[in-house]
N, C-alpha and C positions, 0 to 999 in steps of 0.2 A: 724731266724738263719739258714744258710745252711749246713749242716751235710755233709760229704764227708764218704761214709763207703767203706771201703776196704776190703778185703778177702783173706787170705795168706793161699789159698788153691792147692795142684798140683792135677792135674789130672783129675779136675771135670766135671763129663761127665752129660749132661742135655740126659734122656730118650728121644726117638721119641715115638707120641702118636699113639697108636695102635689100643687103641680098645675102645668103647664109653660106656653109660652110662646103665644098666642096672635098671630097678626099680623090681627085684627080693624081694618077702618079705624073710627076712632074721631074726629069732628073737635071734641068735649066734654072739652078735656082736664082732669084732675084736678089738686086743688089737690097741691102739693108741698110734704110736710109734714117739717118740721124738728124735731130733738129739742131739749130743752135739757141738755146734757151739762155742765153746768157743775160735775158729781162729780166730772171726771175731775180727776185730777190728775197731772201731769208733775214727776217725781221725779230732779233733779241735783245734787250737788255740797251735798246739805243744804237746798237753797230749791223751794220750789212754784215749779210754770209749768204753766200750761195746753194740751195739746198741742192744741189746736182750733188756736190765734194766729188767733183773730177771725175764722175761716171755719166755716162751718157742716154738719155732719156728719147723714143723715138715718137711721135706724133702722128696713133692713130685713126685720131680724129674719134677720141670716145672718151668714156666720163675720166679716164685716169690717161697719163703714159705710162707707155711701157718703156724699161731698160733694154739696153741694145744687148744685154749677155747674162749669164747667171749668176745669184753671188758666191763669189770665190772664181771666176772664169776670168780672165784676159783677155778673149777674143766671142764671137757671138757662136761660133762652132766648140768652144771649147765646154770641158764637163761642168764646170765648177768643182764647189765641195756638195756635201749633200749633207740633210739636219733632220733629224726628228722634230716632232711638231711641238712649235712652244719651246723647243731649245736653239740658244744663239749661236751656239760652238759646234765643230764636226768636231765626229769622233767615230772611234770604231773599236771596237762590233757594236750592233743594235740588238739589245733587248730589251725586255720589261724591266729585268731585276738592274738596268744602270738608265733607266729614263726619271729623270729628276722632278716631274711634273705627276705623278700618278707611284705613291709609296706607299707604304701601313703606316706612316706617320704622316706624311703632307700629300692633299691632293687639290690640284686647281682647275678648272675648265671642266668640274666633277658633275655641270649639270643643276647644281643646287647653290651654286655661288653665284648665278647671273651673270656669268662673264660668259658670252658666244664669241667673240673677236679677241684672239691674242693681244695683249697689251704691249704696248709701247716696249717694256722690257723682256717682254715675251717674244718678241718680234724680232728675227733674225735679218732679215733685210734693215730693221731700224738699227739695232745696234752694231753692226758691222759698218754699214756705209753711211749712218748719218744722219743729218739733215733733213731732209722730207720724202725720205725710201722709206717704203714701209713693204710688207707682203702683199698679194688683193686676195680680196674674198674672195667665197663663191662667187656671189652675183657678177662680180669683175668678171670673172674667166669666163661666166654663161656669155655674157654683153662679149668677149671677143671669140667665143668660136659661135654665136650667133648673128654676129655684124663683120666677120670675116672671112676668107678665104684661107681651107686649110690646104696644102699640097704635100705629100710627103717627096723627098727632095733629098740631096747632099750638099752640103757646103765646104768646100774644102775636103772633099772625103769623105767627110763625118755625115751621118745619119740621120735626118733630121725630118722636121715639118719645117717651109716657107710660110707665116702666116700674114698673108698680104689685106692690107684697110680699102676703104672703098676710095680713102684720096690717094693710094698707087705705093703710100710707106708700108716698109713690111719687118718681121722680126723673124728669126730663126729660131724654132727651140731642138736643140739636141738631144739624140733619145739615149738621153744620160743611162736610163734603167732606175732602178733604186737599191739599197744595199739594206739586210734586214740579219738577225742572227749572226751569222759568223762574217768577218769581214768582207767575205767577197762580195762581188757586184753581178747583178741579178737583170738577166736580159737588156744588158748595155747595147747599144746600138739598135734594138727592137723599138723600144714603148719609151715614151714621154710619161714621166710620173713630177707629178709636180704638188706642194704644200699649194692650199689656199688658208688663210690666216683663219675662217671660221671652221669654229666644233661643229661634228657631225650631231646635234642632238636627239636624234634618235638614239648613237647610242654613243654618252660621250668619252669611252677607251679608245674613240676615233675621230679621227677629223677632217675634212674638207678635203680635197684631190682633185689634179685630173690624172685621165692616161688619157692621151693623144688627143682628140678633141670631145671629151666625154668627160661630166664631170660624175664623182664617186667619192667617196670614202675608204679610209686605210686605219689601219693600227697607228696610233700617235708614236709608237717607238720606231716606227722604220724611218728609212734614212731614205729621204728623196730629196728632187733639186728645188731652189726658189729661186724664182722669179721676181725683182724688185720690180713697184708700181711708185709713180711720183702723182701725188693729186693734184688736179687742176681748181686754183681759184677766182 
């Protein structure tokens, strides 16, 4: 289904990036400041709908927002679930022989199909939460740990990066770890592994990443967190 989202905003001024990424340790972390976007309106078939669907979007003054927490999280310190790349659902264990995107019968994002950007159905932040959630790319994640301020930090306990914008909102990401082969969980509390929705084309059995403020590439069957993005228009 194609979503049209609209924004009956005046005035909105997009910051220019100024200053780059710090990894200062920091153990004071900053509040997580949430917008209230309730201008937005999602636009189908003649009826209003809201693309938020009851999750909260934060304003870092860059080409996307970001979500206040991860999908499947509750709070912005919390783990979520964690997905393979291109799959909508958790599950566990992660290997090759149960990842649904790369088989000896079906393969997609194979490099030869012309698809770089996980599609709409492919897209685990779209079909969980909604409305105008989608994953971000690369270039998204390069654009906030290149116009942000990284700190590593605790929230509540939990382990995290502060990642603070140049207008003073900031987001938490938790160092979920990631989960690969047998079901356990693989440096939780260390490292930030995060999906970005594009294939690694170099070599495409993998796809777009970060670890902590560093973007990279992974095996599409591992299980790491996402991060939902809301586009600005």
């Amino acid at each position: 289904m194609r979503y049209i989202c609209q924004i009956i905003v005046v005035g909105l001024i997009i910051p220019l990036c100024f200053f780059s990424c710090s990894k200062d340790e920091n153990n004071n972390a900053s509040n997580v400041v949430v917008i209230d976007k309730s201008q937005y309106g999602l636009i189908t078939e003649g009826k209003d709908y809201n693309p938020l669907n009851g999750h909260e979007a934060v304003d870092l003054g860059l080409s996307v927002d970001w979500a206040s927490c991860n999908l499947g999280a509750v709070s912005p310190e919390d783990y979520g679930e964690y997905y393979a790349w291109g799959e909508t659902q958790t599950k566990g264990p992660f290997y090759w022989s149960n990842y649904s995107l790369w088989t000896d019968d079906y393969r997609k994002y194979d490099g030869e199909d012309n698809l770089f950007i996980l599609e709409e159905e492919d897209d685990a932040a779209h079909v969980q939460w909604g409305g105008c959630w989608r994953m971000p790319t690369s270039e998204e994640w390069q654009e906030l740990i290149d116009c942000c301020m990284w700190n590593s930090t605790s929230l509540n306990g939990v382990p995290g990066i502060m990642i603070t914008a140049p207008n003073g909102n900031s987001i938490f990401l938790p160092k979920a770890g990631h989960r690969y082969d047998s079901s356990s969980y693989h440096e939780k509390g260390h490292v930030c592994d995060y999906w970005a929705s594009s294939l690694y084309r170099s070599s495409p059995r993998q796809g777009c990443a970060i670890r902590n403020n560093r973007l990279r590439s992974d095996w599409r069957y591992n299980g790491f967190s996402v991060r939902p993005v809301l586009d600005l228009f």
